[in-house]
PDB file of N, CA, C and O in Angstrom:
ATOM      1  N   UNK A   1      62.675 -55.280  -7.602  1.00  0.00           N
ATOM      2  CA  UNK A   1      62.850 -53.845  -7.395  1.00  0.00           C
ATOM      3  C   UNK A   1      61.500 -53.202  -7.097  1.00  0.00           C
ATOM      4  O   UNK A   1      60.463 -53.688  -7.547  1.00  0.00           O
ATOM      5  N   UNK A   2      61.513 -52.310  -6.477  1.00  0.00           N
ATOM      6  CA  UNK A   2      60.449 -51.952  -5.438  1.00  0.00           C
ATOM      7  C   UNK A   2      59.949 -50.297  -6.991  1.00  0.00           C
ATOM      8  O   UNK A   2      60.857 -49.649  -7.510  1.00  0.00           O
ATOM      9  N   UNK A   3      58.392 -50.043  -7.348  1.00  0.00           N
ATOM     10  CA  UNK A   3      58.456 -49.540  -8.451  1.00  0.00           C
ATOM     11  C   UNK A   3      57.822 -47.871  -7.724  1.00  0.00           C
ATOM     12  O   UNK A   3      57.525 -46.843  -8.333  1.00  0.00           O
ATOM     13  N   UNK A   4      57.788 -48.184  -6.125  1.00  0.00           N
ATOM     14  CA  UNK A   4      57.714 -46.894  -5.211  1.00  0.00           C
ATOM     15  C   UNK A   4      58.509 -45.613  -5.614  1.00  0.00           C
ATOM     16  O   UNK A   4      59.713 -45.552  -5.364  1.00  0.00           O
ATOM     17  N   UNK A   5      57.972 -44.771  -6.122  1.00  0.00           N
ATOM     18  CA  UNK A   5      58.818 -43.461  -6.163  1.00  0.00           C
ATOM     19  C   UNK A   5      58.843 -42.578  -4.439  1.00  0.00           C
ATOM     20  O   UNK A   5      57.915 -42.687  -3.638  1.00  0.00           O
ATOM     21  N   UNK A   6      59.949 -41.856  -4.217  1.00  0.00           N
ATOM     22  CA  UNK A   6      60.049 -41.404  -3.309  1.00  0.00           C
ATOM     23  C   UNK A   6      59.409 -39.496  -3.193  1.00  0.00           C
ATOM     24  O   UNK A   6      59.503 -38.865  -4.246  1.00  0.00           O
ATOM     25  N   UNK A   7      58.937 -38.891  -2.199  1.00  0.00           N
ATOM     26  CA  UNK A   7      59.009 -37.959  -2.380  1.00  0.00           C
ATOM     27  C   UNK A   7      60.296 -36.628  -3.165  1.00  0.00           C
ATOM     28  O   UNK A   7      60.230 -35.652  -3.912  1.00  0.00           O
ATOM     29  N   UNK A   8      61.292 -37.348  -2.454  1.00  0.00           N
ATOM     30  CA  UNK A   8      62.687 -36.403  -3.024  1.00  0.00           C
ATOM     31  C   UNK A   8      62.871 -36.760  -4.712  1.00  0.00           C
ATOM     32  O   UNK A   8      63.553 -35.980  -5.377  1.00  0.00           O
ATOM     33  N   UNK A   9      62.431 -37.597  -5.177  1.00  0.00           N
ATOM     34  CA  UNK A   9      62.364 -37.899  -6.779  1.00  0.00           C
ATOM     35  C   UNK A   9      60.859 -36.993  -7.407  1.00  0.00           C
ATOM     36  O   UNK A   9      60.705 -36.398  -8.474  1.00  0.00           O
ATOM     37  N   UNK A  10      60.071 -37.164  -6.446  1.00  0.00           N
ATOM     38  CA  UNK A  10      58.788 -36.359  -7.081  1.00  0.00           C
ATOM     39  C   UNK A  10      59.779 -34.315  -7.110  1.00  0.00           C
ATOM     40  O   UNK A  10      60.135 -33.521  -7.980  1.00  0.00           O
ATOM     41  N   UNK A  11      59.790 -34.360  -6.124  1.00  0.00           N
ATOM     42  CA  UNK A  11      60.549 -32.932  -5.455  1.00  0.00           C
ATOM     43  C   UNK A  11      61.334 -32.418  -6.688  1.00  0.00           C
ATOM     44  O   UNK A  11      60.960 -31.463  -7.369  1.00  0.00           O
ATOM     45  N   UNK A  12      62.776 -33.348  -6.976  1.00  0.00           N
ATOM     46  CA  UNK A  12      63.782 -33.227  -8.228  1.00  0.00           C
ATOM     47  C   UNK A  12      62.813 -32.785  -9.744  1.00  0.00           C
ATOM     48  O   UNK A  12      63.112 -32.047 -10.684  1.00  0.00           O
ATOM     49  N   UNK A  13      61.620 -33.565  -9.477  1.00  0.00           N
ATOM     50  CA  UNK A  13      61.295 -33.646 -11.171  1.00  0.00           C
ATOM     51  C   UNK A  13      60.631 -32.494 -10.997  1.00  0.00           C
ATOM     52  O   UNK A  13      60.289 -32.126 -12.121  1.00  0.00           O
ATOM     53  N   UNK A  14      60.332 -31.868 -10.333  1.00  0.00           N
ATOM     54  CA  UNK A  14      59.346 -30.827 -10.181  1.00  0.00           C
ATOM     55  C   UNK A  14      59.341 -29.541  -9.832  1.00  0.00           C
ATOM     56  O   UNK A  14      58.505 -28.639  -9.865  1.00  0.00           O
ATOM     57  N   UNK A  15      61.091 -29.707  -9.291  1.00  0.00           N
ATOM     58  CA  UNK A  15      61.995 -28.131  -9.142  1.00  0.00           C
ATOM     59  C   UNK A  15      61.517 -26.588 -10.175  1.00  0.00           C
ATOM     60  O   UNK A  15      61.054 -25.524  -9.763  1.00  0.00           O
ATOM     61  N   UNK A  16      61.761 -26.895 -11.217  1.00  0.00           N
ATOM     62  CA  UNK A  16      61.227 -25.930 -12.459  1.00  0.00           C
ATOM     63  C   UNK A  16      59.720 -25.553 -12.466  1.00  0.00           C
ATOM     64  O   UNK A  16      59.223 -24.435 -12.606  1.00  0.00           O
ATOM     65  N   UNK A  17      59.214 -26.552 -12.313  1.00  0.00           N
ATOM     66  CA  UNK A  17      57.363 -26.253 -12.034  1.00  0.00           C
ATOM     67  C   UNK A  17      57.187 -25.612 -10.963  1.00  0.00           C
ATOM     68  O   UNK A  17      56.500 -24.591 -10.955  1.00  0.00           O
ATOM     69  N   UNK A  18      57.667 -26.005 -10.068  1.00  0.00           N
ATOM     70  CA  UNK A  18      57.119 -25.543  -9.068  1.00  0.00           C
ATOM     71  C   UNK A  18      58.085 -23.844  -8.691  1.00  0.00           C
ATOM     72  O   UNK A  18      57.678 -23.028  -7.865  1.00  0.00           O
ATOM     73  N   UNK A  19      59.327 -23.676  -9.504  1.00  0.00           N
ATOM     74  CA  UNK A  19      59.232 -22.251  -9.118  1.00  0.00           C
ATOM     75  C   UNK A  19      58.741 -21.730 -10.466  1.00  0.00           C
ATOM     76  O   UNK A  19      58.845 -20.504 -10.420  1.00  0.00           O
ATOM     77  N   UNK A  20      58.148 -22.197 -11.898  1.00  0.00           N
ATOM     78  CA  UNK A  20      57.407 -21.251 -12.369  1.00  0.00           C
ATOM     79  C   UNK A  20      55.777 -20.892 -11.598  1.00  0.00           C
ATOM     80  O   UNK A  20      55.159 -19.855 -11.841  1.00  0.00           O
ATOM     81  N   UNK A  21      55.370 -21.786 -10.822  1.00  0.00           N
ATOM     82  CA  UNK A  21      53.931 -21.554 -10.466  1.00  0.00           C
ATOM     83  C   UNK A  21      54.771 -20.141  -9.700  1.00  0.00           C
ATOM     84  O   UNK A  21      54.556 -18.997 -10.101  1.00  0.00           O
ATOM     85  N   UNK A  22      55.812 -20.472  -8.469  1.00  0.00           N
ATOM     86  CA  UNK A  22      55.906 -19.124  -8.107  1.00  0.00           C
ATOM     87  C   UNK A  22      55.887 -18.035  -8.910  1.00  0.00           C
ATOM     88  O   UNK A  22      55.090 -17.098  -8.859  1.00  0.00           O
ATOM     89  N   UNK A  23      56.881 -18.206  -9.726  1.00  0.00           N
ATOM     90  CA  UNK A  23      56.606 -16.827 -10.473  1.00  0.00           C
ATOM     91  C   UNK A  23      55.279 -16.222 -10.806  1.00  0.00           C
ATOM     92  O   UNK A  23      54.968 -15.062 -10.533  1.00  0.00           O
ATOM     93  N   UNK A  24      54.193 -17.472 -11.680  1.00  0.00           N
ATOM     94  CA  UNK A  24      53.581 -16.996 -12.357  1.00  0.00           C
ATOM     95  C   UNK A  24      52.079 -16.098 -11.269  1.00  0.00           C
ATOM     96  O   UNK A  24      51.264 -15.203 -11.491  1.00  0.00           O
ATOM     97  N   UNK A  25      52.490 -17.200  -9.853  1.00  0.00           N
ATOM     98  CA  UNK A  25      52.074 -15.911  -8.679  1.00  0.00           C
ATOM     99  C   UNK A  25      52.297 -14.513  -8.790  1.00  0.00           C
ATOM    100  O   UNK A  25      51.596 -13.573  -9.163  1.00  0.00           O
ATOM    101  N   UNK A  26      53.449 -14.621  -8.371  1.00  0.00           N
ATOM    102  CA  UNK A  26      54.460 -13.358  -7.652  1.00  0.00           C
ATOM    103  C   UNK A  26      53.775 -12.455  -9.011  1.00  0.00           C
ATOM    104  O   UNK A  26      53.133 -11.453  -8.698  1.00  0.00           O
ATOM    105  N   UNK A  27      53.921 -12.843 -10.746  1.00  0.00           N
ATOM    106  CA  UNK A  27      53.422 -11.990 -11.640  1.00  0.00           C
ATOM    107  C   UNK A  27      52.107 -11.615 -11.371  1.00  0.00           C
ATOM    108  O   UNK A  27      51.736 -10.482 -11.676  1.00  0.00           O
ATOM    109  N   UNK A  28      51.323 -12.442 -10.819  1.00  0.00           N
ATOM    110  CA  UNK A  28      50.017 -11.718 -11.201  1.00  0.00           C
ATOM    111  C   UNK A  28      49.406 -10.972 -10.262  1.00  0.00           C
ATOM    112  O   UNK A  28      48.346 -10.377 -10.456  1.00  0.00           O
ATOM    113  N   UNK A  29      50.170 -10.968  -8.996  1.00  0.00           N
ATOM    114  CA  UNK A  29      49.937 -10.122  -7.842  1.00  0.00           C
ATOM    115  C   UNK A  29      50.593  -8.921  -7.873  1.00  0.00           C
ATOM    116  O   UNK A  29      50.018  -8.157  -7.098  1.00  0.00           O
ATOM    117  N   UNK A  30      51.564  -8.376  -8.427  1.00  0.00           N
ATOM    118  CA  UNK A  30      52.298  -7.403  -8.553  1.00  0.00           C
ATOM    119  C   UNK A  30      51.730  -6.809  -9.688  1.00  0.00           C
ATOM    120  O   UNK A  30      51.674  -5.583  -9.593  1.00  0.00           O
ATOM    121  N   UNK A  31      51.098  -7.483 -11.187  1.00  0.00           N
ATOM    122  CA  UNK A  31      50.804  -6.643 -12.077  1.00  0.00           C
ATOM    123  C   UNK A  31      48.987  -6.490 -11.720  1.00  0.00           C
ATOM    124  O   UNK A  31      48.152  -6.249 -12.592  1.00  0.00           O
ATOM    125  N   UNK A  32      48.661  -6.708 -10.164  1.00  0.00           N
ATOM    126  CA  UNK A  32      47.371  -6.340 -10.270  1.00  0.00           C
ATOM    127  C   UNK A  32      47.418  -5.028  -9.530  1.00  0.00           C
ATOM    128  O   UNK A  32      48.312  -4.533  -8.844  1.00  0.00           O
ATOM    129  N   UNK A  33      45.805  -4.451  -9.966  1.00  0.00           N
ATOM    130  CA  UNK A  33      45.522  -3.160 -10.097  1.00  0.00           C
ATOM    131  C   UNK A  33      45.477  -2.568  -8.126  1.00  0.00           C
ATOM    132  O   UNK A  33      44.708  -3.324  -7.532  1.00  0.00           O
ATOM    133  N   UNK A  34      46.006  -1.639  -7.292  1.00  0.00           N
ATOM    134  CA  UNK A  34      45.621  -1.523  -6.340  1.00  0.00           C
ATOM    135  C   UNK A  34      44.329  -1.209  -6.134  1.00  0.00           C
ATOM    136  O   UNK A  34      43.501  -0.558  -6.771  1.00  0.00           O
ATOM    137  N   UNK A  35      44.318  -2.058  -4.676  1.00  0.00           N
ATOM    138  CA  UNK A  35      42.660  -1.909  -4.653  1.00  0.00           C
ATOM    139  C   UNK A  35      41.989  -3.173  -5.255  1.00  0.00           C
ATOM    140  O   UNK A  35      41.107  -3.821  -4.690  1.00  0.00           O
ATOM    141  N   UNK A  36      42.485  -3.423  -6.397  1.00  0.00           N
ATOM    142  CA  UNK A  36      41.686  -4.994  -6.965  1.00  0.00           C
ATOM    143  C   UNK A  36      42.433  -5.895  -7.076  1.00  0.00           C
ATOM    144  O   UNK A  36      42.398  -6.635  -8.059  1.00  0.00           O
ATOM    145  N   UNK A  37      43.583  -6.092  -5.748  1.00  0.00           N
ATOM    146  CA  UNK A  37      44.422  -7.387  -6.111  1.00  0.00           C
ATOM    147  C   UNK A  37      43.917  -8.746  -5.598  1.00  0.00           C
ATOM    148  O   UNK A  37      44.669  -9.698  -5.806  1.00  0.00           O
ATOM    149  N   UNK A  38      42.677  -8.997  -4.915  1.00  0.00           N
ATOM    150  CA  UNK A  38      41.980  -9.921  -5.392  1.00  0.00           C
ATOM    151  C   UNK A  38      41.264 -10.510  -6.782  1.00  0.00           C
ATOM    152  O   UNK A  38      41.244 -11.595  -7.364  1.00  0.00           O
ATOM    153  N   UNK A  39      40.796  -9.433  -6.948  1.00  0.00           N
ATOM    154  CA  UNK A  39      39.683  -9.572  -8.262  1.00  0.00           C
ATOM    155  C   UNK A  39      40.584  -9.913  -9.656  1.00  0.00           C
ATOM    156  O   UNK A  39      40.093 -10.444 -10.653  1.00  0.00           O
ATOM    157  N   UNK A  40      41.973  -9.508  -9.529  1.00  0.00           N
ATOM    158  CA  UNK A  40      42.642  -8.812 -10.943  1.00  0.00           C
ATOM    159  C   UNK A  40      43.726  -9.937 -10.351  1.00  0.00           C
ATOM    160  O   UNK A  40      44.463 -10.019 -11.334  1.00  0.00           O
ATOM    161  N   UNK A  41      44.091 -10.533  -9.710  1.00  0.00           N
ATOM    162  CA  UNK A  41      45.162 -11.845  -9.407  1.00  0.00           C
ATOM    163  C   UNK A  41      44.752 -13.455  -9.284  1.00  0.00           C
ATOM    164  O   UNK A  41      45.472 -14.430  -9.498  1.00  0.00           O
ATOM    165  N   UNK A  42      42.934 -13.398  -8.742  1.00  0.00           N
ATOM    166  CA  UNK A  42      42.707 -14.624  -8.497  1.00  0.00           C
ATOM    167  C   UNK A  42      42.490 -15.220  -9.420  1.00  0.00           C
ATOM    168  O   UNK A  42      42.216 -16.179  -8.699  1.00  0.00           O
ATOM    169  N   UNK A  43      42.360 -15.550 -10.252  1.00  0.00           N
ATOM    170  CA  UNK A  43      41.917 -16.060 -11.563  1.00  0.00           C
ATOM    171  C   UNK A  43      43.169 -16.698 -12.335  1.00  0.00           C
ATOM    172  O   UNK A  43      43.130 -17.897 -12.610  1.00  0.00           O
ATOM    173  N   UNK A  44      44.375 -15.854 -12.720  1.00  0.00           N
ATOM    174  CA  UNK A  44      45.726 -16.101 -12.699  1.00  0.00           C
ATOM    175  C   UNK A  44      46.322 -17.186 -12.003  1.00  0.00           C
ATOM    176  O   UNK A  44      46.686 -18.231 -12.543  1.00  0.00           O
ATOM    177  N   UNK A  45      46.420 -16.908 -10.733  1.00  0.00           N
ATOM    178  CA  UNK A  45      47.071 -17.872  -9.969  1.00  0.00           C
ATOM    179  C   UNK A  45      45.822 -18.783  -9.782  1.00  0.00           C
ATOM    180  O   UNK A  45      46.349 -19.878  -9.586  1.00  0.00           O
ATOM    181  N   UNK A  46      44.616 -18.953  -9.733  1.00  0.00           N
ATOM    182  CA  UNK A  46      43.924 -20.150 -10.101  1.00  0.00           C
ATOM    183  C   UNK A  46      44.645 -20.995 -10.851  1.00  0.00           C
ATOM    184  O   UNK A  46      45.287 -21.978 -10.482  1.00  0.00           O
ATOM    185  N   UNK A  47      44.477 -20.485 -12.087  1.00  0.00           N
ATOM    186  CA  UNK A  47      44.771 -21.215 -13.672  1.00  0.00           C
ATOM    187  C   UNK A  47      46.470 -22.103 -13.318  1.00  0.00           C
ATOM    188  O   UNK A  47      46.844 -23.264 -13.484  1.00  0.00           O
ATOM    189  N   UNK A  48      47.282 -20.590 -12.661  1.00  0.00           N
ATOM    190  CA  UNK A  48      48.563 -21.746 -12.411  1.00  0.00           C
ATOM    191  C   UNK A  48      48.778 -22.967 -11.373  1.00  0.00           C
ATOM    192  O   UNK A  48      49.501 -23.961 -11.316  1.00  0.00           O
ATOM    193  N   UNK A  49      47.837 -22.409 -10.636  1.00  0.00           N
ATOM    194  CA  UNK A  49      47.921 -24.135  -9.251  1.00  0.00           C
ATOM    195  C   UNK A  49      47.446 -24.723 -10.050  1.00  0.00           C
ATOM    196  O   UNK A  49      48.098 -25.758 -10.184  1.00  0.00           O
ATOM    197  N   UNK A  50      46.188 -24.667 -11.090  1.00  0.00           N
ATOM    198  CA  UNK A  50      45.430 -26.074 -11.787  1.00  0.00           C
ATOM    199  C   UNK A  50      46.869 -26.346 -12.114  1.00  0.00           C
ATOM    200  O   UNK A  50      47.495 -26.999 -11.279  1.00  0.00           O
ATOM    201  N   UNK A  51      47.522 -25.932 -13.245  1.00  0.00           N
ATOM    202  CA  UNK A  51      48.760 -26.310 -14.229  1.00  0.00           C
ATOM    203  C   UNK A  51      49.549 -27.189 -13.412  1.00  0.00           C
ATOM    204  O   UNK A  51      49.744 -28.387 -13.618  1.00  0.00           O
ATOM    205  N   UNK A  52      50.054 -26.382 -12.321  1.00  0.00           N
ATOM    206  CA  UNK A  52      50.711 -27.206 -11.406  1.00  0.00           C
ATOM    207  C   UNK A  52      50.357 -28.353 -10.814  1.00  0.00           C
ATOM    208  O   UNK A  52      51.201 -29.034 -10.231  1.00  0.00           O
ATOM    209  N   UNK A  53      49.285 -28.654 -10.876  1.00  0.00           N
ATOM    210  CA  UNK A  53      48.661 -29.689  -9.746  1.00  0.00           C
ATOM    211  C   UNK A  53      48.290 -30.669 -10.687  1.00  0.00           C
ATOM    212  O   UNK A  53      47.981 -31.762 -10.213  1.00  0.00           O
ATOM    213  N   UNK A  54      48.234 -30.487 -12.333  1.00  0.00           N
ATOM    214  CA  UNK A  54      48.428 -31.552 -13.401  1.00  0.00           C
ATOM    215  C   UNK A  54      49.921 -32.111 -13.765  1.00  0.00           C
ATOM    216  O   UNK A  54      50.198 -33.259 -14.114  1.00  0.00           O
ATOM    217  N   UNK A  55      50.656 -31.198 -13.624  1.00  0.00           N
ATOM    218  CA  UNK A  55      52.167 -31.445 -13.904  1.00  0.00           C
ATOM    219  C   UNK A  55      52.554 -32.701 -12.717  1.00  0.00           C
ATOM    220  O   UNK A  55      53.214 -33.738 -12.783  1.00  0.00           O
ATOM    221  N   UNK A  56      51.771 -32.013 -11.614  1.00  0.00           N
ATOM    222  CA  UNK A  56      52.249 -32.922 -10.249  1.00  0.00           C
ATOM    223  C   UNK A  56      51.776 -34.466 -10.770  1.00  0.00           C
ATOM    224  O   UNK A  56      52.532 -35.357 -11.156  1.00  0.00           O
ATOM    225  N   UNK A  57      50.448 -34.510 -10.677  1.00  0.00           N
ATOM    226  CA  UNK A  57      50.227 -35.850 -11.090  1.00  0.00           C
ATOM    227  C   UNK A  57      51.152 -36.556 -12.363  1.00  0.00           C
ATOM    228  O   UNK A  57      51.528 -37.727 -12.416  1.00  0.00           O
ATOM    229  N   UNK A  58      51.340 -35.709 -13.143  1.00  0.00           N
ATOM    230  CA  UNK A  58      51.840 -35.995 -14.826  1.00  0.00           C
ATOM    231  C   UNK A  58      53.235 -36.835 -14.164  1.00  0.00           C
ATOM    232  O   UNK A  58      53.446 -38.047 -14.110  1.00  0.00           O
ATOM    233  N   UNK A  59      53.986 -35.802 -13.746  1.00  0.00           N
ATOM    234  CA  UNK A  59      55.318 -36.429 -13.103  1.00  0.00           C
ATOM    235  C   UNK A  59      55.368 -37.625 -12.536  1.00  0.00           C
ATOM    236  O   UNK A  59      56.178 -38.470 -12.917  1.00  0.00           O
ATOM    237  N   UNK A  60      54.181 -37.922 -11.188  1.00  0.00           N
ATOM    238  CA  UNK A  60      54.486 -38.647 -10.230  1.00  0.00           C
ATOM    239  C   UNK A  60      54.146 -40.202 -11.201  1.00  0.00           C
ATOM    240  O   UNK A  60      54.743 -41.278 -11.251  1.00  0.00           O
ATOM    241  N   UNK A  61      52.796 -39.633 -11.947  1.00  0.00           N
ATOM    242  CA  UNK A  61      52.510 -41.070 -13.339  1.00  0.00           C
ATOM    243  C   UNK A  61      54.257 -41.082 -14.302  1.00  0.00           C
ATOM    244  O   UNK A  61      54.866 -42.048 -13.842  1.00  0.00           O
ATOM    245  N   UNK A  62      54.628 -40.784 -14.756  1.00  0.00           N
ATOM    246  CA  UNK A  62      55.741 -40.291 -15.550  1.00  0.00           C
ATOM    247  C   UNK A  62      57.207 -41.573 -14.887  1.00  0.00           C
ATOM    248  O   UNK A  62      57.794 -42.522 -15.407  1.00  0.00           O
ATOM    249  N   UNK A  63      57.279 -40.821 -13.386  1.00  0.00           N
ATOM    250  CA  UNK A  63      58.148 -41.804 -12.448  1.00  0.00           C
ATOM    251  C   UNK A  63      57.976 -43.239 -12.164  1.00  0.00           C
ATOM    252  O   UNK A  63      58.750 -44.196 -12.148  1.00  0.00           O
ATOM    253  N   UNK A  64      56.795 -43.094 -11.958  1.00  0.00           N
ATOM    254  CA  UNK A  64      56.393 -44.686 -11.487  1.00  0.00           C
ATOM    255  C   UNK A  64      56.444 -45.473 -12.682  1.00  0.00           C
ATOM    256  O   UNK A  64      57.008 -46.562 -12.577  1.00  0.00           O
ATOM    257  N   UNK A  65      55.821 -45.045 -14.156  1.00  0.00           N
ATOM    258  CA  UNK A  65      55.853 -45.709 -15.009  1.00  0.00           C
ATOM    259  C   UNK A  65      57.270 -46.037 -15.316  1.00  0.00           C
ATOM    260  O   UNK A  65      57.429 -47.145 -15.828  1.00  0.00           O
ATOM    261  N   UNK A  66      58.125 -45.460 -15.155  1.00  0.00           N
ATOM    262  CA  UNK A  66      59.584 -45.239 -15.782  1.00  0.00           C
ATOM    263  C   UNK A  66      60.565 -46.431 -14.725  1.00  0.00           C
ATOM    264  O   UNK A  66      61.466 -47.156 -15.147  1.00  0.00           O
ATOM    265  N   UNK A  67      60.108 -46.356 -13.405  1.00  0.00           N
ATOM    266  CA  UNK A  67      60.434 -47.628 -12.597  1.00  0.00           C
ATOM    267  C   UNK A  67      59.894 -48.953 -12.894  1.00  0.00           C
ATOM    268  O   UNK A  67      60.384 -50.082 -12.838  1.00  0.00           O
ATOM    269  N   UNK A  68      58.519 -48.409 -13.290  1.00  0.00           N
ATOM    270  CA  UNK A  68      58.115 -49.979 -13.559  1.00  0.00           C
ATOM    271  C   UNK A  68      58.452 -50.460 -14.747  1.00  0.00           C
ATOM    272  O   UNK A  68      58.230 -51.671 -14.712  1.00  0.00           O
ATOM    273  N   UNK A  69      58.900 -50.127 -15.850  1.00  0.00           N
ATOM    274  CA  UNK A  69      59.582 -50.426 -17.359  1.00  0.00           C
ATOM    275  C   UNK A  69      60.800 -51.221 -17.463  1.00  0.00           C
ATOM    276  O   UNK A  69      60.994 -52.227 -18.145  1.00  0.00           O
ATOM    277  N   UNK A  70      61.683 -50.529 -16.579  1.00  0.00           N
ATOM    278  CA  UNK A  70      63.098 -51.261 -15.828  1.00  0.00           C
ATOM    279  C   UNK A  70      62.929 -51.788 -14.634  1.00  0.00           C
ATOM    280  O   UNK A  70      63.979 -51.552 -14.037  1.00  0.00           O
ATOM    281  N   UNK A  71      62.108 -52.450 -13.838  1.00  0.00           N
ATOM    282  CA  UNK A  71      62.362 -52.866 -12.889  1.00  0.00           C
ATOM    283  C   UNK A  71      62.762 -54.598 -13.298  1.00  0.00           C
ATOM    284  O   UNK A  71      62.028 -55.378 -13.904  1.00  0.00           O
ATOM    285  N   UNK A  72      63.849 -54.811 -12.869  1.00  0.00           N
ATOM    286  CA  UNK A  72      64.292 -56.493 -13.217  1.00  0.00           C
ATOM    287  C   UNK A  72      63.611 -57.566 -12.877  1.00  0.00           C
ATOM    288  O   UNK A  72      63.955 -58.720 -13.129  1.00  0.00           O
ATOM    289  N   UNK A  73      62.426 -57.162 -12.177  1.00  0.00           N
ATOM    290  CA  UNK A  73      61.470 -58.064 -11.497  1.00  0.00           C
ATOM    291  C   UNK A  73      60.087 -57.859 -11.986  1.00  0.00           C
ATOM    292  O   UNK A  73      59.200 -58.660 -11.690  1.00  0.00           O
ATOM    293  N   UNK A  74      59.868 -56.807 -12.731  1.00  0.00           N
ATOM    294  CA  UNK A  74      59.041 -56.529 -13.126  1.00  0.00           C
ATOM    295  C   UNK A  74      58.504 -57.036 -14.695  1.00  0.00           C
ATOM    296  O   UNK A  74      59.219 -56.871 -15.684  1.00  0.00           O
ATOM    297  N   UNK A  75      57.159 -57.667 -14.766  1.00  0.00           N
ATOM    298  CA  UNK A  75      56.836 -58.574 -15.675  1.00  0.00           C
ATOM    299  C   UNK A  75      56.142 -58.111 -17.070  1.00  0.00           C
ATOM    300  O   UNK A  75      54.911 -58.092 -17.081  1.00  0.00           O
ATOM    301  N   UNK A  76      56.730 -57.796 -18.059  1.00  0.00           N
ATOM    302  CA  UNK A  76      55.898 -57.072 -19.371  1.00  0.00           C
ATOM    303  C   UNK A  76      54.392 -57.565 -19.576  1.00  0.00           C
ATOM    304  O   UNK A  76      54.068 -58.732 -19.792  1.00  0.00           O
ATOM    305  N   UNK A  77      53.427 -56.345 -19.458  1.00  0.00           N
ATOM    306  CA  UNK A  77      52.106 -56.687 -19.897  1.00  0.00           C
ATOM    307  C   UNK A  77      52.013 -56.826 -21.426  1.00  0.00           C
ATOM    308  O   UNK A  77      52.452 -56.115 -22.329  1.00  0.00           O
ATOM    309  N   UNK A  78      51.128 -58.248 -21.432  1.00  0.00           N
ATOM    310  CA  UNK A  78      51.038 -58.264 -22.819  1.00  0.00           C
ATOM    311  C   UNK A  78      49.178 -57.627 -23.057  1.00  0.00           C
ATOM    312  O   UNK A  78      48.167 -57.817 -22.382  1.00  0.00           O
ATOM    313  N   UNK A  79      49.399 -56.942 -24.166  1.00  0.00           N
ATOM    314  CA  UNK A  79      48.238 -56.289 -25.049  1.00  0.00           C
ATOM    315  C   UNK A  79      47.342 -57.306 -25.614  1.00  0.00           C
ATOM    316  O   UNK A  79      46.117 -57.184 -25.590  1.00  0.00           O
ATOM    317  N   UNK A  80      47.938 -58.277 -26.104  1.00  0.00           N
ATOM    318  CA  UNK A  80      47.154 -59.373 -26.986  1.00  0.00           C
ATOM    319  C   UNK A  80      46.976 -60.746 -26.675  1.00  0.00           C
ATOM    320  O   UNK A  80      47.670 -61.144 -25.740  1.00  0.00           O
ATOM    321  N   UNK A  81      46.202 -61.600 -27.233  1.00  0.00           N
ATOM    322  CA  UNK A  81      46.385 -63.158 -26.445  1.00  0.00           C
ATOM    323  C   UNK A  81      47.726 -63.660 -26.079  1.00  0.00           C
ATOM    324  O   UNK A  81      48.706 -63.212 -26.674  1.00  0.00           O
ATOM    325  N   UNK A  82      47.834 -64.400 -25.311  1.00  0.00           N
ATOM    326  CA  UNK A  82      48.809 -65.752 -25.075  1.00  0.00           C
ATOM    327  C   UNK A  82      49.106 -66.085 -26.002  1.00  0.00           C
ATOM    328  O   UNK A  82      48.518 -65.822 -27.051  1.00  0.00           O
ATOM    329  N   UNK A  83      50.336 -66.917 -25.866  1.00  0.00           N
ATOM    330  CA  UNK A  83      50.251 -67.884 -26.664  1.00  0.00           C
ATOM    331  C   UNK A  83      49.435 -68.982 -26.566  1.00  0.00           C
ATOM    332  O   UNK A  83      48.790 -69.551 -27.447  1.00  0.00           O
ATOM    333  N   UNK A  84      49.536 -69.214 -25.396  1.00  0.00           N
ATOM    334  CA  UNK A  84      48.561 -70.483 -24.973  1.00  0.00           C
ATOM    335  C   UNK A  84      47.379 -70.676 -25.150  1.00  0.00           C
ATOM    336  O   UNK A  84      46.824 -71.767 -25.018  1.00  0.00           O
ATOM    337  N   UNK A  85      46.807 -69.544 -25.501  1.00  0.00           N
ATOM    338  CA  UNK A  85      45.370 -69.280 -26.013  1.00  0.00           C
ATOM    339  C   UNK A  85      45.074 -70.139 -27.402  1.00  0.00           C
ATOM    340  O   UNK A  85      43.979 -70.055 -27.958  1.00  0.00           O
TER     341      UNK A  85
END
């Protein structure tokens, strides 16, 4: 079994994240001050792309690991010696 995640599986896991980053946009541009909706929004939506762009990785590690656990072809790492050792 192939332990490749697909984009449309990254996409699924990431539905909720990715419309709170919208929101947490759309919030901080609307509750900024006119006149300072650079100064008074960028910082905000900074902080939420970082969030987002850790979640992204978190997930895509999250998937792959979760294929490679069950994959029927796939071989358990061992932590400690062999036996043969």
């Amino acid at each position: 079994m192939d332990s490749r995640i697909t984009k449309e599986q990254l996409k699924q896991a990431l539905s909720g994240d990715f419309d709170r980053l919208i929101d947490d946009v759309v919030e901080a541009v609307n509750h900024a001050k006119p006149g300072s909706i650079i100064d008074d929004s960028e910082e905000p939506v900074r902080d939420a792309a970082g969030h987002f762009r850790r979640r992204v990785f978190q997930k895509a590690l999250e998937l792959r690991s979760q294929r490679e656990a069950f994959s029927p072809s796939g071989r358990p790492k061992r932590s400690g010696p062999s036996l043969e050792e």
